[in-house]
Structure formats: structure tokens, C-alpha cells
VOPALUM-125896 format. One record per residue (C-alpha): residue number from 1; x, y, z. Coordinates in Angstrom, 2 decimals, decimal comma, m for minus. Example, Ala and Ser with C-alpha at 12.3 -4.5 7.8 and 13.67 -1.06 7.14 Angstrom:
<node i="1" east="12,30" north="m4,50" up="7,80"/>
<node i="2" east="13,67" north="m1,06" up="7,14"/>
//
This chain:
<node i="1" east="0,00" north="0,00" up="0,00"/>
<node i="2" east="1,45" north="3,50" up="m0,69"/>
<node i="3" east="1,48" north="5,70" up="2,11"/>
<node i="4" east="0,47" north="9,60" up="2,46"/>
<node i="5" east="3,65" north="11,90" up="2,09"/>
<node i="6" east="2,05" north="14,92" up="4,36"/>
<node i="7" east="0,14" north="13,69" up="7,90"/>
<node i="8" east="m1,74" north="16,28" up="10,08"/>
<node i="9" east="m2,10" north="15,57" up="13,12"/>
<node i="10" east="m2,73" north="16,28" up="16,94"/>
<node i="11" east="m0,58" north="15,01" up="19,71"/>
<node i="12" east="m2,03" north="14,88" up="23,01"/>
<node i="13" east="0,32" north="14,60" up="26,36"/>
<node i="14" east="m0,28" north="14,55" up="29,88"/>
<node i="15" east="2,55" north="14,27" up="31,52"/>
<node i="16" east="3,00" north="12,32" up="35,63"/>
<node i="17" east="4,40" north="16,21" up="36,94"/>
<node i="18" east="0,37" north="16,77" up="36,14"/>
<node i="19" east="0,72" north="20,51" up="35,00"/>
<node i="20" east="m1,89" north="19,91" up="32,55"/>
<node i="21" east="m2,77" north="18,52" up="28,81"/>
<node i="22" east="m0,50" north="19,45" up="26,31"/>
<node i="23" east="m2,04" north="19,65" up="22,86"/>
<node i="24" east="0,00" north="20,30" up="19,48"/>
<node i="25" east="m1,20" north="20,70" up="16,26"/>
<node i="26" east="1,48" north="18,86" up="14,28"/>
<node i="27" east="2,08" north="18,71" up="10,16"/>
<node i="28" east="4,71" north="15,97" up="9,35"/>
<node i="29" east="6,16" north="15,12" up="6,04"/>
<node i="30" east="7,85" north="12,31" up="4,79"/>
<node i="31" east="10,57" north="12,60" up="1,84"/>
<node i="32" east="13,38" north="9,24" up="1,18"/>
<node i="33" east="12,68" north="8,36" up="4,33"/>
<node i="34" east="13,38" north="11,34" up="6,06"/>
<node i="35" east="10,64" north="12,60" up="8,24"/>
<node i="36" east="10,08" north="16,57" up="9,37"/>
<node i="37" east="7,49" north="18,37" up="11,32"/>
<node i="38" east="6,23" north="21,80" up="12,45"/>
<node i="39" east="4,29" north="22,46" up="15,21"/>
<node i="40" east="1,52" north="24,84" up="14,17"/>
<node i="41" east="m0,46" north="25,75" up="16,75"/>
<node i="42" east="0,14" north="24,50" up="20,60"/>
<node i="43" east="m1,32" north="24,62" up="23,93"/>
<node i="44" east="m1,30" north="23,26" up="28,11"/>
<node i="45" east="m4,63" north="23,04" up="29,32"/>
<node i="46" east="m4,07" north="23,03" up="33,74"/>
<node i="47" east="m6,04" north="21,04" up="35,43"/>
<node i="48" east="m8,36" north="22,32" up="38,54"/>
<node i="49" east="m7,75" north="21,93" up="41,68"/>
<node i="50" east="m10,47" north="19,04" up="42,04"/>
<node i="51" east="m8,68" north="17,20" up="39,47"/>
<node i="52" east="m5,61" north="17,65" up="40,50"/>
<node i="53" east="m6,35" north="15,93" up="43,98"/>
<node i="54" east="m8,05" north="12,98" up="42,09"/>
<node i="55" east="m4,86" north="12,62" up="39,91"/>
<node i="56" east="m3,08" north="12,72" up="42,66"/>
<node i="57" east="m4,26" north="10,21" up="44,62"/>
<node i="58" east="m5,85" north="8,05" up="42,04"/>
<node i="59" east="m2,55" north="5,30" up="42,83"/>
<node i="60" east="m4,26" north="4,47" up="45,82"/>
<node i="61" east="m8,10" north="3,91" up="43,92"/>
<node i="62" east="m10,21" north="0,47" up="43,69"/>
<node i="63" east="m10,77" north="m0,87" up="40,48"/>
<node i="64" east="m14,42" north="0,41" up="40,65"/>
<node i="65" east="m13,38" north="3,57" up="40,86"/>
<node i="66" east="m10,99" north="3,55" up="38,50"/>
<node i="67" east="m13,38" north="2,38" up="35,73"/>
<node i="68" east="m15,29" north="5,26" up="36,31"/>
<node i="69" east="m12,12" north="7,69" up="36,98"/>
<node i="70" east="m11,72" north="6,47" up="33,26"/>
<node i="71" east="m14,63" north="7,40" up="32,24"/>
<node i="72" east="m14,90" north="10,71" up="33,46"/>
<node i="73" east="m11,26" north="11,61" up="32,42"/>
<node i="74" east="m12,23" north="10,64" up="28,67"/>
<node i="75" east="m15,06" north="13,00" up="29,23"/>
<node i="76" east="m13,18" north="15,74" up="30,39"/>
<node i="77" east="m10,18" north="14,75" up="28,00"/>
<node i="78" east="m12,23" north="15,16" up="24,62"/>
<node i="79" east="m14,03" north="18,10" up="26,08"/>
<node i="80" east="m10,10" north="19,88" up="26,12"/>
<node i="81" east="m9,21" north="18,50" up="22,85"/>
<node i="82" east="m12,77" north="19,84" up="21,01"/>
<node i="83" east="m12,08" north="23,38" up="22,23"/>
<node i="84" east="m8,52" north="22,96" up="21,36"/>
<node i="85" east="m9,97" north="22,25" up="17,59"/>
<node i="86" east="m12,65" north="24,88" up="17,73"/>
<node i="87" east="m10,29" north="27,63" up="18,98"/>
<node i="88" east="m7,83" north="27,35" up="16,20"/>
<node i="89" east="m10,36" north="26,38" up="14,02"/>
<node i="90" east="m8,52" north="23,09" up="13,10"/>
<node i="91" east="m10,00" north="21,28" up="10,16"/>
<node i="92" east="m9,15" north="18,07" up="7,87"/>
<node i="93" east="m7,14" north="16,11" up="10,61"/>
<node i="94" east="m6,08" north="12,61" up="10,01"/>
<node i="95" east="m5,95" north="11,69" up="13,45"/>
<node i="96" east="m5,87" north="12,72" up="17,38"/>
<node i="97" east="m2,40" north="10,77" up="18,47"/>
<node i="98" east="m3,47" north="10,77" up="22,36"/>
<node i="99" east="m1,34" north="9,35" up="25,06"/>
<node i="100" east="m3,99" north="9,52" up="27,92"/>
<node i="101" east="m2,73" north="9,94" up="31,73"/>
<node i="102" east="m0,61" north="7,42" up="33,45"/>
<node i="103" east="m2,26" north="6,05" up="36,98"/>
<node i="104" east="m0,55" north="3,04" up="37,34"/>
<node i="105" east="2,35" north="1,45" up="36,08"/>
<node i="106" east="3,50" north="m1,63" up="37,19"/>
<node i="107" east="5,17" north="m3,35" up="34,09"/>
<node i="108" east="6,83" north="m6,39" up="36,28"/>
<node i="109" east="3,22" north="m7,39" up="36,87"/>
<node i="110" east="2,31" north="m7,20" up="33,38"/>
<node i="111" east="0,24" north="m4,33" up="33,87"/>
<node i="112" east="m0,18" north="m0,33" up="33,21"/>
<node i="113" east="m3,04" north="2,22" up="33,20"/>
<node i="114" east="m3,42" north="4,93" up="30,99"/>
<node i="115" east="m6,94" north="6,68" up="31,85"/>
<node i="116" east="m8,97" north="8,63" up="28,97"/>
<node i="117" east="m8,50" north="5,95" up="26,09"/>
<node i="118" east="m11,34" north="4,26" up="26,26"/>
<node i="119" east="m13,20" north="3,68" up="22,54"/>
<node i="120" east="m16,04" north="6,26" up="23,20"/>
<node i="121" east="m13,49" north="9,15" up="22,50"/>
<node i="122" east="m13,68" north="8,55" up="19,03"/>
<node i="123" east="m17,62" north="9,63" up="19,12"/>
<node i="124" east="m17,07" north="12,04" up="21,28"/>
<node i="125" east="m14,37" north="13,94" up="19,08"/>
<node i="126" east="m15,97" north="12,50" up="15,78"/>
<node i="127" east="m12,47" north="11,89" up="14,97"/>
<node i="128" east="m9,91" north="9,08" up="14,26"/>
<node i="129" east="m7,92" north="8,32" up="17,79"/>
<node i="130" east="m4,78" north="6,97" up="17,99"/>
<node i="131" east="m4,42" north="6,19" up="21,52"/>
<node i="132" east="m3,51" north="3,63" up="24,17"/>
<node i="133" east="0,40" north="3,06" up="23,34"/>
<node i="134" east="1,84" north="1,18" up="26,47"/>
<node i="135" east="m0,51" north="m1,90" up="27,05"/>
<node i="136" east="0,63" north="m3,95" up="23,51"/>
<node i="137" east="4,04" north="m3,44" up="24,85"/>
<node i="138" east="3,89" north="m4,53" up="28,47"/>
<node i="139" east="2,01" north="m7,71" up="26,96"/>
<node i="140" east="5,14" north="m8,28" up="24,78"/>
<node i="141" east="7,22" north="m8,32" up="28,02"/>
<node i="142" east="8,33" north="m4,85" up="27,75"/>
<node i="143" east="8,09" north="m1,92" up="30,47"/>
<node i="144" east="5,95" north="m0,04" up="28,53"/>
<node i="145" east="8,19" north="2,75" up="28,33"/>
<node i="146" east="9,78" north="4,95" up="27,72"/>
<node i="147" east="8,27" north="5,51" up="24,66"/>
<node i="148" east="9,77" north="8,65" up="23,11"/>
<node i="149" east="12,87" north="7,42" up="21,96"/>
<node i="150" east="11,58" north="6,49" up="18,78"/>
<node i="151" east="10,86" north="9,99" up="18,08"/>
<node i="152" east="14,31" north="10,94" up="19,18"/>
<node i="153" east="15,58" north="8,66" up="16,59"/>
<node i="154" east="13,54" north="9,38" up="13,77"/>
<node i="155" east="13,49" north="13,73" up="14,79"/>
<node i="156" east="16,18" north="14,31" up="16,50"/>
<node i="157" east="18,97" north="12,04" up="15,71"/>
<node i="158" east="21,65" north="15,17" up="15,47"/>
<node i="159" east="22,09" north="15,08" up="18,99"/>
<node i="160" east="24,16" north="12,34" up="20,89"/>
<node i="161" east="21,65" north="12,51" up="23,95"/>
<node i="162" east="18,22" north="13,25" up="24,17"/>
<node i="163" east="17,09" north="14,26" up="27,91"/>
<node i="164" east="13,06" north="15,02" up="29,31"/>
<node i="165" east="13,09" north="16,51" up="32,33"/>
<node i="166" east="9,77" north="16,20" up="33,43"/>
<node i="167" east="7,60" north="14,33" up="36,40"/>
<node i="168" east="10,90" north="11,84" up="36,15"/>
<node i="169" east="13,87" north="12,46" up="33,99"/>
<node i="170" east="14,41" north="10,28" up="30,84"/>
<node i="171" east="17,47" north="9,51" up="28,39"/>
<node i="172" east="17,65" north="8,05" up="25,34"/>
<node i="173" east="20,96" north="7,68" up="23,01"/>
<node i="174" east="22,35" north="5,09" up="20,37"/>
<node i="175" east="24,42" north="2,50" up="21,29"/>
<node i="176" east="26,15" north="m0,41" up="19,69"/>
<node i="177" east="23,49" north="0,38" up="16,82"/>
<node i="178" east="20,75" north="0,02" up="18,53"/>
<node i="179" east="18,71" north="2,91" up="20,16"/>
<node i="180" east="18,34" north="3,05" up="24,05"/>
<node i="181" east="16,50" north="4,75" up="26,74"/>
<node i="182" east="15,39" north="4,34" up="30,32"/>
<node i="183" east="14,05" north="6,67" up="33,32"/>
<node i="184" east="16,74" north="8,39" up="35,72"/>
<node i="185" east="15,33" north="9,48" up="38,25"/>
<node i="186" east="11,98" north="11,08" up="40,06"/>
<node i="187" east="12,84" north="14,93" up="38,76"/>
<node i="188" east="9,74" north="16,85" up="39,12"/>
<node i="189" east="7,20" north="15,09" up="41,16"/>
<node i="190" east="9,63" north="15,75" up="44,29"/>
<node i="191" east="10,87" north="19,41" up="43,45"/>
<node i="192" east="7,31" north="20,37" up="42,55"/>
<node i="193" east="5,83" north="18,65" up="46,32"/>
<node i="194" east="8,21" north="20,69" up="48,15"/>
<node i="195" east="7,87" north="23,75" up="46,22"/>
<node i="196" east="4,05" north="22,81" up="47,22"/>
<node i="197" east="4,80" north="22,35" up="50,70"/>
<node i="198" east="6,02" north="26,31" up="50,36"/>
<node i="199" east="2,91" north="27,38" up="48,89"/>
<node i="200" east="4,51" north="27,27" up="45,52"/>
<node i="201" east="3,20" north="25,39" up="42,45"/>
<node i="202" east="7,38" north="24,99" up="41,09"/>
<node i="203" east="10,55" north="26,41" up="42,06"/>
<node i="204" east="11,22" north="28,88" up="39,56"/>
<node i="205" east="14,16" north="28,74" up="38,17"/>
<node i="206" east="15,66" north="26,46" up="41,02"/>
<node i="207" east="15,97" north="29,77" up="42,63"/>
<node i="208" east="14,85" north="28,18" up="45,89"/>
<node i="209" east="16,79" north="24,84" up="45,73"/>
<node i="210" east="19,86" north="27,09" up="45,26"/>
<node i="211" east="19,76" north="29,19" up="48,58"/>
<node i="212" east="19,42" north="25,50" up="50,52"/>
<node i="213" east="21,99" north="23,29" up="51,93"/>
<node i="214" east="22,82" north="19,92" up="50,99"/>
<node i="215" east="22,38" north="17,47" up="53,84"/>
<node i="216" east="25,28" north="14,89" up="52,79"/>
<node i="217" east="23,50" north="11,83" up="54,62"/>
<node i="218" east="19,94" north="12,02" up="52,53"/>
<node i="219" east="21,93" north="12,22" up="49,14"/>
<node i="220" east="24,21" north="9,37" up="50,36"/>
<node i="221" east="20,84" north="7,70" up="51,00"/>
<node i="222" east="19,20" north="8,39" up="48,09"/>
<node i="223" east="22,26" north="7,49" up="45,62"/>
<node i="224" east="22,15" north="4,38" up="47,30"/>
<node i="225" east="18,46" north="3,37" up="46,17"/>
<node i="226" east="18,37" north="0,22" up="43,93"/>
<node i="227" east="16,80" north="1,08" up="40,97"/>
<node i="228" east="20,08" north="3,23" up="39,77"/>
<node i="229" east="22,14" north="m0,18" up="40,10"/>
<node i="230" east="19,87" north="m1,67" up="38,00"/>
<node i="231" east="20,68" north="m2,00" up="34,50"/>
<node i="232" east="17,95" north="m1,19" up="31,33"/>
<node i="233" east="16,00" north="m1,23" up="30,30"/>
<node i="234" east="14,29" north="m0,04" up="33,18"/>
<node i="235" east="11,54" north="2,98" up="34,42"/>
<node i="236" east="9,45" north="4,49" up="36,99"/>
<node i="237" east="6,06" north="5,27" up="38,21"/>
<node i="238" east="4,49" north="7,16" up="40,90"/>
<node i="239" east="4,93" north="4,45" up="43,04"/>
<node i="240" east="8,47" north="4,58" up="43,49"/>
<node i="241" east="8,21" north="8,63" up="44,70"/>
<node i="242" east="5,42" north="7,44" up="47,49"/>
<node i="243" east="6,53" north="4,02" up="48,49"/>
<node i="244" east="10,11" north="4,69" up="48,63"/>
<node i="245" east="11,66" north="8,28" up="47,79"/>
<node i="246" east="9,18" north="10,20" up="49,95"/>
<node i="247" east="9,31" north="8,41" up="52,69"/>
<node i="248" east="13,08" north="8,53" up="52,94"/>
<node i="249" east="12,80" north="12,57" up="52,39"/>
<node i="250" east="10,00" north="13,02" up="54,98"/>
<node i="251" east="12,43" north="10,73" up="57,31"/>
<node i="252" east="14,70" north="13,83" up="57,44"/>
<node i="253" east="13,87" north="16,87" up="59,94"/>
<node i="254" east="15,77" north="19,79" up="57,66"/>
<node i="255" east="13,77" north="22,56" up="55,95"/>
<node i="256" east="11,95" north="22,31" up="52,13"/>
<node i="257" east="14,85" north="24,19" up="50,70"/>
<node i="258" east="17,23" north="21,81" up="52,16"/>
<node i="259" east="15,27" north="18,98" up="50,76"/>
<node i="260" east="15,06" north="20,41" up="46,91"/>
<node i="261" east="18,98" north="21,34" up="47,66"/>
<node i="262" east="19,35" north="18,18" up="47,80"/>
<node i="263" east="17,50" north="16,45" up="45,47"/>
<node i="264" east="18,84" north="18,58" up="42,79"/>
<node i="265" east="22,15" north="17,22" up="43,18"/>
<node i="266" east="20,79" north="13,88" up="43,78"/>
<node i="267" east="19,00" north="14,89" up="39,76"/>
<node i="268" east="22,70" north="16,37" up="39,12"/>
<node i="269" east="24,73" north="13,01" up="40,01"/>
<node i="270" east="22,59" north="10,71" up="38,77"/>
<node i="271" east="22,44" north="12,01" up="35,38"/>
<node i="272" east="26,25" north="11,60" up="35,02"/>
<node i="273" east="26,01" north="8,22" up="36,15"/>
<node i="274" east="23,41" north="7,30" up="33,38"/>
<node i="275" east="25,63" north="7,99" up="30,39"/>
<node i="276" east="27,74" north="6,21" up="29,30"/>
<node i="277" east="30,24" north="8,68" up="27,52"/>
<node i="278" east="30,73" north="12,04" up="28,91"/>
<node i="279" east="30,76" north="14,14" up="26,15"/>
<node i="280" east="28,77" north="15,45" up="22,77"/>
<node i="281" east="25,91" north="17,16" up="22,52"/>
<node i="282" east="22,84" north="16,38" up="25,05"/>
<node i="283" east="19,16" north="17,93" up="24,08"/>
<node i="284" east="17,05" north="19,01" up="27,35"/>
<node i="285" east="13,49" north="19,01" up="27,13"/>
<node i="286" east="10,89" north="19,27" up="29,88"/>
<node i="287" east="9,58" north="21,66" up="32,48"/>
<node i="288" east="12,64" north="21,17" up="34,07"/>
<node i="289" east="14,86" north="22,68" up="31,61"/>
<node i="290" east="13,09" north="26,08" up="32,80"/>
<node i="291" east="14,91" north="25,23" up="36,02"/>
<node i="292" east="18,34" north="27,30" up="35,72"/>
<node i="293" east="19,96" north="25,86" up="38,92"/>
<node i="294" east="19,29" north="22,35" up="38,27"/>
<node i="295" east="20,70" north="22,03" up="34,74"/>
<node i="296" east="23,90" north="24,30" up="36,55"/>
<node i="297" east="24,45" north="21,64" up="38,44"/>
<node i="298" east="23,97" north="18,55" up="35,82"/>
<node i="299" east="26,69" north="20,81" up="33,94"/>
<node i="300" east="29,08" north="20,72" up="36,69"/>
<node i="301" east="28,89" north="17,25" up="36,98"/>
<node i="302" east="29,26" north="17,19" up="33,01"/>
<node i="303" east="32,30" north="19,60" up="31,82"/>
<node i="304" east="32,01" north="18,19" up="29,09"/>
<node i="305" east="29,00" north="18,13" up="27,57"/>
<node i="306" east="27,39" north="20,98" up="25,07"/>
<node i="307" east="23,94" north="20,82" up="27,02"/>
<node i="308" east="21,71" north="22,37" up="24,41"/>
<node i="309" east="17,94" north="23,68" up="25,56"/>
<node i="310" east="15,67" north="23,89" up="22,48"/>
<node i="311" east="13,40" north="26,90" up="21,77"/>
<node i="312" east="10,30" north="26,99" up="24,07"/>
<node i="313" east="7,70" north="25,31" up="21,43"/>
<node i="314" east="10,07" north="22,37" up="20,87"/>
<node i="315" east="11,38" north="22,48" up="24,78"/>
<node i="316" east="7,30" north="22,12" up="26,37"/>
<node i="317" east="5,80" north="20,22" up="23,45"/>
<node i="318" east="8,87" north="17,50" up="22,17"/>
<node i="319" east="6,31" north="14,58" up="23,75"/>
<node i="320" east="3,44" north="15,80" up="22,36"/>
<node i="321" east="4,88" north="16,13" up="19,12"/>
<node i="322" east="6,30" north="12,54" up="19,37"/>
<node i="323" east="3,07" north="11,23" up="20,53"/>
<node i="324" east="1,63" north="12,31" up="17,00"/>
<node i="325" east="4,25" north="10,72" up="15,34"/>
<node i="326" east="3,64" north="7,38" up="17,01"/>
<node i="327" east="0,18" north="7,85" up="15,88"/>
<node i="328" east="1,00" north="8,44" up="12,22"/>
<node i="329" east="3,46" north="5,39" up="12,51"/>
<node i="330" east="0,61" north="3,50" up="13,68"/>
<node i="331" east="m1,50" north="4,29" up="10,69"/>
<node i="332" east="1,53" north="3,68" up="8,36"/>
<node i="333" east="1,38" north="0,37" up="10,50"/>
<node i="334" east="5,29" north="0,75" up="10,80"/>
<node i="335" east="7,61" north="0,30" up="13,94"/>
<node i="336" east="6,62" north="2,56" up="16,67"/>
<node i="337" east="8,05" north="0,70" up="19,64"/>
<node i="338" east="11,65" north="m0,35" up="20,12"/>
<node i="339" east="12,31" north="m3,49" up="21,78"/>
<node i="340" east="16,02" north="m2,18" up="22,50"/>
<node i="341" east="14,33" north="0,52" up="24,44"/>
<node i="342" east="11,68" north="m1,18" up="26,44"/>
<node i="343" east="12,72" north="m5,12" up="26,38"/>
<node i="344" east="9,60" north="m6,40" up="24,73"/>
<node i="345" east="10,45" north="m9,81" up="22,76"/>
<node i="346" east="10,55" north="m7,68" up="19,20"/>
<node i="347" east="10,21" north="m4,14" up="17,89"/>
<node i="348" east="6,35" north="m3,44" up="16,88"/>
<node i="349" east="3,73" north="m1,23" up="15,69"/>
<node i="350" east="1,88" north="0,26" up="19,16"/>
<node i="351" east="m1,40" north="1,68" up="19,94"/>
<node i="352" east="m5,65" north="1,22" up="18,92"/>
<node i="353" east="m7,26" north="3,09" up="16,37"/>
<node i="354" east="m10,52" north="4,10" up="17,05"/>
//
């Protein structure tokens, strides 16, 4: 079958750091193989403060209420992504490439959750969805994620390393041929709680983190956690921040800016010790490349790397942008998942269309 040259598309993102929906209008062309995009129009929807408490907390919900968390969040999910179309009066799409919410993801029992996928979301945008990209994988074996590197590969293959700063921190980089990724570290789901704890929604700029102290022990303890002597493929969900990294910070009487001190350079060291060569060029995307004192201190603990921070459409919306591309790869019914990346048993084509 001959495949479309020129693909226009949404990609729809919300992100574990839960600072809202991001929505991009994507075009994407194809020429000897060679794919390019522009972002055309782009947007982050917040969530209220009811739904941000049900986000939060959702880890802990019954499987009642998570059917009808589901339901609502697809509700509320289409209702963003129609007045996203109507706004910028947004016609002739070939598909919504969604990626839903993560909940729960527990890929060493076979298992994740991403909420707002469910069929109905194709009615309710009268639109082709792409959605649901994690489940086919996990069955194959695989963690499920990260999924981005794909995209990395295919759009932004100039760079050596290509880092997401975001709820946790992700890398992805070629090796031995082959294309690999893996989560770091938590990055912004424990700067953002203590900035919360401060009446804060972030720590702007790290301006915070950088006036604390760094209590020696806690980083010791933290550097010491399991999952970084793990090998990948390998990644994280909320429940390693509340079963094990929280509880280790709250375990320490010193103030919030103490804490995000800290865990900074705990970000900082950790990110050295997830590459493999210490130089070349490393591509920072995420809310946390916003955060000045944070990617000061992954630099001193990386001389020599040229750490390069993308302009701010490419910098917030890289994901969403990528998730589009998975969805036009899924229509193409080409490769969207790398084994290499996520240790499925083989590389595959991701995702439902509704």
C-alpha cells in the first residue's frame, strides 16, 4: 500500500508532573525516508484543583473507581481537545495521536493504566484516535516505556543525547546500533511537592533549591536506592516517589529548601552516572529545563557536555509532538516501539485506532 507523504495531526500529552494537557497541532512530512514536522499551533490546558487531587491520589483507587475515573477523564479529555480544535479552528485532521494519563504502572506485573483511552473518545471527538500506546508493549514483556525514543531517533537524531526533564527524567541515546533509553530518576514530582509544601506550584528557576543546603546523609541515601544499580531497560512510576523516595525525604527533619537542595544534586549526580560517555551534545526538554539551577548543576557534573535547551515550542511540546508521530506510525502500521528501548520480545507497531 502507498502511504500519504504529508500527515496532520494532533498530539495529546499529559505528563505524571500533572501541569496539565499538552495539545500540538502537528504537520509531518515524509521525503526518502526522512521525516520533518512543524508544530503549528500549541497549547497546556491546567487542570483544577479538584482534578488535581483525584490525579493525585488516584494510585491508591479500587478498580471500581478507577473504571469510572476512566470514564470521566475521557469525558473531560475530549471536552479539552474539542475546544482545542474549535479555537484554532482546526479542520481536515487525520488523526488525534493521544497518550492519555498514566495512573498506574507496574510493568513487572504485566500491567499499566493509561486513563482517557477508552473507545467512546472517538464519538465524542468524531475523529480518528490513535491512543492507548503502552498496554501492547507490556504484553510483549516490555516496560511499557519509555516511549519517546523512537521519536528521538527518527526527529532528532543530530544530537548524541536526548534528555526530558519532566515528572521523572528520561534519556535516550544510540548504542552499539541500537537505540536506548530508560528513566533516571523522580525529577519533578519531588521538586514540585516541596515547592508545594512552600505554597509554591514549582521552584522557579531552582531559585529556591539554590539558597538550601545539601544534607550529605539524605543524598548518600538516596544514591544508594536500587533502581540506579539496575541496569535497562528499566523505568518508573508514581509508586516509586510514594513508596520509597518520599518516605526517605520526609524521614529527614531539615527545611523544604534543604530537601530540593538536595535532590537537585541527587537529579545532578545521577544524570552523570546514566551515560555512558561524557561528552557530545545532550538535548534538554521538559519543564525542568526552565529550572536554571538544576541544569547548573547537571553541567558541573558534566564539563564536558554541550547541554543544548531547544526553543520553548520544541522544549514544552517535544512529547506531544512525538506522541503524533507514534500515531501516524501507527496508521503507516510501521515500527513505533523499540524493543532495545523497552525489552519487549521484538520491535512493533503500538497503539488502537478508534
Amino acid at each position: 500500500m502507498t502511504h500519504k507523504q504529508k500527515y496532520h495531526v494532533l498530539g495529546i500529552m499529559s505528563g505524571t508532573s500533572l501541569d496539565g494537557v499538552d495539545l500540538a497541532e502537528i504537520a509531518f512530512s515524509i521525503d526518502n525516508g526522512q521525516w520533518d514536522f512543524e508544530i503549528l499551533q500549541s497549547e497546556t490546558v491546567g487542570y483544577n484543583g479538584a482534578w488535581l487531587s483525584i490525579l493525585k491520589n488516584a494510585v491508591t483507587f479500587s478498580h471500581p473507581q478507577l473504571k469510572e475515573l476512566n470514564r470521566d477523564y475521557t469525558q473531560l479529555l475530549s471536552g479539552i481537545i474539542n475546544d482545542f480544535i474549535t479555537k484554532y479552528k482546526i479542520e481536515n485532521l487525520d488523526a488525534v495521536c493521544s497518550h492519555g494519563h498514566t495512573i498506574l504502572h507496574q510493568p513487572q506485573d504485566g500491567y499499566t493504566l493509561q486513563i482517557g483511552n477508552l473507545p467512546e473518545i472517538a464519538t465524542l471527538l468524531n475523529q480518528t484516535v490513535v491512543c492507548d500506546f503502552r498496554v501492547q508493549d507490556v504484553a510483549f514483556g516490555g516496560q511499557g516505556a519509555p516511549l519517546v525514543p523512537i521519536g528521538d531517533k527518527i526527529l532528532f537524531s543530530k544530537y548524541d543525547y536526548c534528555m526530558n526533564l519532566g515528572g521523572f527524567s528520561n534519556i535516550s541515546f544510540e548504542e552499539d546500533g541500537k537505540r536506548v533509553a530508560f528513566d533516571i530518576s523522580p525529577t519533578n514530582t519531588i521538586l514540585n511537592y516541596y515547592a508545594n509544601q512552600l505554597q509554591l506550584d514549582y521552584d522557579d528557576k531552582g531559585s529556591i533549591a539554590r539558597t538550601g543546603e545539601i544534607d550529605q546523609t539524605l543524598l548518600e541515601e538516596l544514591n544508594a536506592l536500587d533502581f540506579y544499580q539496575k541496569t535497562y531497560p528499566k523505568s518508573l512510576g508514581f509508586e516509586f516517589v510514594k513508596e520509597i523516595v518520599l518516605p526517605i525525604m520526609e524521614s529527614y527533619a531539615i527545611l523544604p529548601k534543604n530537601k530540593l537542595a538536595t535532590f537537585v544534586e541527587h537529579i545532578a549526580v545521577q544524570t552523570a552516572v546514566a551515560l555512558p560517555k561524557r561528552s557530545g551534545t545532550l538535548l534538554v526538554t521538559g519543564g525542568g529545563a526552565y529550572n536554571d539551577f538544576l541544569i547548573e548543576r547537571i553541567k558541573a557534573y558534566l564539563p564536558n557536555m554541550e547541554i543544548v535547551i531547544p526553543e520553548n515550542k520544541i522544549l514544552e511540546y517535544k512529547e506531544a509532538v512525538i506522541f503524533g508521530l507514534l500515531g501516524v506510525l501507527k496508521l503507516r502500521n510501521e515500527i513505533n516501539v523499540l524493543s532495545s528501548v523497552t525489552g519487549a520480545s521484538k520491535d512493533h507497531s503500538s497503539g488502537v485506532i478508534f
